[in-house]
N, C-alpha and C positions, 0 to 999 in steps of 0.2 A: 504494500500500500504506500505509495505517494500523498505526501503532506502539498494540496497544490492551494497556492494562495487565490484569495478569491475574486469573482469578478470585479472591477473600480464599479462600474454601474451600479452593482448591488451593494457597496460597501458603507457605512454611514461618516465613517472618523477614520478611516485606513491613507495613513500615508506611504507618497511612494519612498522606499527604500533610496538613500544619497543623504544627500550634505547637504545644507543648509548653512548658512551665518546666524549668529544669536541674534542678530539685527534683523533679518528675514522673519525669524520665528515672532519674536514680539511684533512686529508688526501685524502677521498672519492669526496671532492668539487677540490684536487690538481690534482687529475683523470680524473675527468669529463673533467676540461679544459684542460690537456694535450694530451686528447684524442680529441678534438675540439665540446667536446657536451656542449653546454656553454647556447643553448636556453631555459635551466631551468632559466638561470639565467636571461635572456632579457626579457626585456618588450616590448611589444606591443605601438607602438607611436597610442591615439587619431587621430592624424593630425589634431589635434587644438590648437593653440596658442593663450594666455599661457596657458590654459589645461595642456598639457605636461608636462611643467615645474612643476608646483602645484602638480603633480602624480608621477614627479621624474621619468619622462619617461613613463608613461603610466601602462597598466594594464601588470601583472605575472603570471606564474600559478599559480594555486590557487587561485587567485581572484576573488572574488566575486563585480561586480559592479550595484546598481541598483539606476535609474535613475527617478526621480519622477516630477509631477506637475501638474498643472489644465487641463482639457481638452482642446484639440485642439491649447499647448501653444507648440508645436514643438518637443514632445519626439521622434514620431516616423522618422521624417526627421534627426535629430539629430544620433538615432541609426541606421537605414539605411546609412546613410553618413558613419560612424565609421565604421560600416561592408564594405564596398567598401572603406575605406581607407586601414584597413587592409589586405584586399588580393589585395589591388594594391601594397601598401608596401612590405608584408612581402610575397616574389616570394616563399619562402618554405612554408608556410600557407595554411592550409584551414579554412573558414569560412561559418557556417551553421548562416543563418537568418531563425526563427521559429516563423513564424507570425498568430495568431488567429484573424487577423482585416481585413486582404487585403489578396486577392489568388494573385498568383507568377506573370500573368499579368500586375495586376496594379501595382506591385513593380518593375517590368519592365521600366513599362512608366515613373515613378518617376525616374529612372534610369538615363533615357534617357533625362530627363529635367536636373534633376542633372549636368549630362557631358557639357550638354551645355550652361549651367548655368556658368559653373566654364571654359569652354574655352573662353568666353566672345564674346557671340554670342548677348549679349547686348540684345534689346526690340527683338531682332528676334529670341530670346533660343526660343526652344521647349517649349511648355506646353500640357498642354492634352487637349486641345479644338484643336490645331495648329497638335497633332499628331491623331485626330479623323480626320479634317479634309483633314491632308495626305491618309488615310486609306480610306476616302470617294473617292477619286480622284484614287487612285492608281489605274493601270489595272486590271482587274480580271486574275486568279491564279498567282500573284505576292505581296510577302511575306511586310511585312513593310519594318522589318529590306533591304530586299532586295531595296525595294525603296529606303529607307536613305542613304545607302549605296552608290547609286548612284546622291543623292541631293548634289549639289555644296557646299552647307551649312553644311548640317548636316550629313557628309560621316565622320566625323571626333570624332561625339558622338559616332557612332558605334564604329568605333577603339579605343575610349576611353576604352568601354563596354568589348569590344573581349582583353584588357590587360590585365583580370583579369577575364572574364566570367568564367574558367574552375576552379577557385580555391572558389569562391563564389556562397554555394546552396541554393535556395530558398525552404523555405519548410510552404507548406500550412497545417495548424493545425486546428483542429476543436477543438470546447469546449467541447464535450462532448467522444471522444475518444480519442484525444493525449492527453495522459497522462505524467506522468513526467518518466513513464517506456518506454513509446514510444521515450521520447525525447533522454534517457539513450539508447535503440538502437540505435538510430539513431548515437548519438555519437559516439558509440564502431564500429560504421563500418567505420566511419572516420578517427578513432585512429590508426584500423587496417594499415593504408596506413605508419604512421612510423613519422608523420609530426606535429608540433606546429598546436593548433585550437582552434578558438576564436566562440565564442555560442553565437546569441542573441536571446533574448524570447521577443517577442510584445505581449502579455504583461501576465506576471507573473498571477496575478488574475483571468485570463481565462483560466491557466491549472487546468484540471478537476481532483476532487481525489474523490478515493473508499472508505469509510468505512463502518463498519456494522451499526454505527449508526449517530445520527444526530448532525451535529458539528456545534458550531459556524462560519461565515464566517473567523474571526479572526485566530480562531484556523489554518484551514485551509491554510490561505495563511502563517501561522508561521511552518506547516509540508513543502510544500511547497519551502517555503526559504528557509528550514533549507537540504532541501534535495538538492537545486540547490549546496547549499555552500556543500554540501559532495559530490557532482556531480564534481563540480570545485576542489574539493583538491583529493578525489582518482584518480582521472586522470590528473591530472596535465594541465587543461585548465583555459583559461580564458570566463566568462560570463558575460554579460551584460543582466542586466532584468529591463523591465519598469516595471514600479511597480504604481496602478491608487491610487487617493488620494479618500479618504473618505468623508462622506456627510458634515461633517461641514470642511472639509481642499473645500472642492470647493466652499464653500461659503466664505472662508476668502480671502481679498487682498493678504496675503504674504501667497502662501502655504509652507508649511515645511515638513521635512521629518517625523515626528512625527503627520504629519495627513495622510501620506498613509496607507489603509484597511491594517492588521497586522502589525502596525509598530513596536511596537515591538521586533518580529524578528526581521524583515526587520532593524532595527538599529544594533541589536547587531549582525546578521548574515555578512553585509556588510562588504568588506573591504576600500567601495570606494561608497558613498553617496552623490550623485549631484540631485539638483530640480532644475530646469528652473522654471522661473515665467518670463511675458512680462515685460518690464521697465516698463512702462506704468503706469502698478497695482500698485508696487513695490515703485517707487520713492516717495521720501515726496512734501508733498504737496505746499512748495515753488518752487519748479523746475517748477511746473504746472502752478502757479497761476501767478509767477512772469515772465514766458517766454514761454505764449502758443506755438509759434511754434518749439520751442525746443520741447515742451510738445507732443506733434504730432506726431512727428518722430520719439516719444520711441516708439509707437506702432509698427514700425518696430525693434523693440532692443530686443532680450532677455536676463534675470540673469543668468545666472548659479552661484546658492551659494554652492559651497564645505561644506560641512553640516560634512562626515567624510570622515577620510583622514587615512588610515594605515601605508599609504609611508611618507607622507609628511603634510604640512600643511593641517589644515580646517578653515572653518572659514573666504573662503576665495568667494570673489565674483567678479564676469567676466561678460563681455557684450558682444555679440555679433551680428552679424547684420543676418536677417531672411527672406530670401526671398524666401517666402510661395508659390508663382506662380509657380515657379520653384523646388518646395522642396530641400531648398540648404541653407546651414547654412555658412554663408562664415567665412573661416578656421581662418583667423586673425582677434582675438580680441582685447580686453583690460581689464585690473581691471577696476572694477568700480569706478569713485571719487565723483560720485554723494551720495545724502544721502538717504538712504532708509529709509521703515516706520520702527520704531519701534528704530528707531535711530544707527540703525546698520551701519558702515563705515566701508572699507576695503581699505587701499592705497597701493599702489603698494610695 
């Protein structure tokens, strides 16, 4: 597979490759903004706090962001949230979710828990046993969404959903034909519309590549990376990719970004390198020993360690609260001031 750069027609912020003078550039950046095309320059807010702050406003074009850690510890709640933050935020936006784990369905339903999660529908949000057994009930030829629609309760998740359904596409990927050529269409037909767009891949390691011969997995996921990150900068978007840890990162407590399958790459390609780990794993083992029931309730806490940082700091570690029923990461966090293992502390 050939990494080929993309059409100029279709490109929104893609410069051509040469020299410039710094005299040239300021001039061409006093243009841009006096003509009101200024979204080269804006970033993309997470809508998590402090995230944001840490990222200096979140992700740009050209950014590359991949997102790593143990299984099942909240990547892809996390990145699904972020995609529906941003095309609820950003009204000019499109955002494509490319998922090789769940068909367009079940990321529906998570949707739908999501919304009602976050309107504080409290023990009574949606979850997907609560929206099967809507769907059991419902009349015959009457649609879900049409029932919700009309539930006294949950008419309001819907309209959450319908603020931003038409600018947010779900797109079912398989591992053995989307390719990272399929992905690169799919994008160029996006582009084509004239509008800022933010990519996420669930998950990196499960796009399939061609070659004549037989590669390392390593190799691989570093052609890969290296072609999302040319993806992201000839078009001038932003990406987000989970990126899975490798066989001895899932055996350790504290995974790191240096135990995901090519990390390598994956460090030096990133511009923006976050791991979730639970509290839980993570905290030293005073916190545990000396205050079980504090010790308890990090299993509901996740880390995010800013590992690299292009904008702004790294180095930097957040807690946030995770609630899995619901697949919903609630937006306000905090720095961490607990001590983690390996004696690592982060203060505000």
């Amino acid at each position: 597979m050939t990494v080929a750069i993309l059409p100029s027609e279709t490109v929104q912020y893609n410069e051509l490759t040469g020299a410039s003078t710094l005299a040239d550039v300021m001039a061409t950046a006093d243009e841009q903004v006096a003509r009101g095309d200024i979204d080269h320059f804006r970033a993309f807010p997470t809508g998590f706090s402090p995230l944001d702050d840490v990222l200096n406003g979140g992700l740009r074009p050209g950014d590359l962001f991949v997102l790593g850690g143990p299984s099942g510890v909240g990547k892809t709640i996390f990145s699904l949230q972020m995609a529906r933050n941003v095309a609820l935020m950003q009204r000019n936006a499109n955002v494509m979710y490319v998922c090789y784990e769940h068909d367009r369905w079940h990321l529906l339903m998570r949707l739908l828990c999501l919304e009602s999660a976050l309107l504080g529908h409290g023990e009574a949000a949606l979850t997907l046993r609560r929206l099967h057994q809507i769907l059991a009930d419902a009349p015959t030829k009457r649609g879900l969404l049409a029932e919700l629609r009309d539930h006294k309760l949950y008419a309001d998740a819907v309209a959450s959903l319908d603020r931003y359904a038409s600018r947010l596409t779900l797109a079912k990927a398989s591992g053995t034909m989307t390719t990272l050529d399929q992905i690169r269409t799919w994008v160029l037909h996006k582009l084509a519309l004239g509008v800022p767009f933010f990519l996420v891949i669930d998950y990196l390691q499960k796009i399939p590549y061609e070659s004549s011969g037989l590669m390392h997995e390593s190799e691989v996921s570093t052609r890969i990376t290296q072609g999302l990150k040319e993806l992201a900068l000839s078009a001038g978007i932003r990406i987000l990719a989970i990126v899975a840890a490798d066989r001895n990162g899932l055996q350790s407590r504290r995974v790191r970004l240096y135990d995901m399958r090519g990390s390598s790459a994956i460090q030096y390609e990133a511009d923006i390198g976050i791991v979730i780990n639970n509290k839980f794993s993570v905290v030293s083992r005073e916190h545990i020993v000396y205050n079980p029931i504090q010790a308890q309730s990090m299993h509901n806490w996740v880390v995010f360690s800013v590992e690299k940082n292009r904008s702004g700091r790294s180095g930097v570690d957040m807690e946030f609260r995770l609630d899995a029923a619901h697949f919903c990461i609630e937006p306000r966090g905090d720095y961490v001031r607990d001590r983690l293992i390996d004696d690592r502390i982060t203060l505000e």
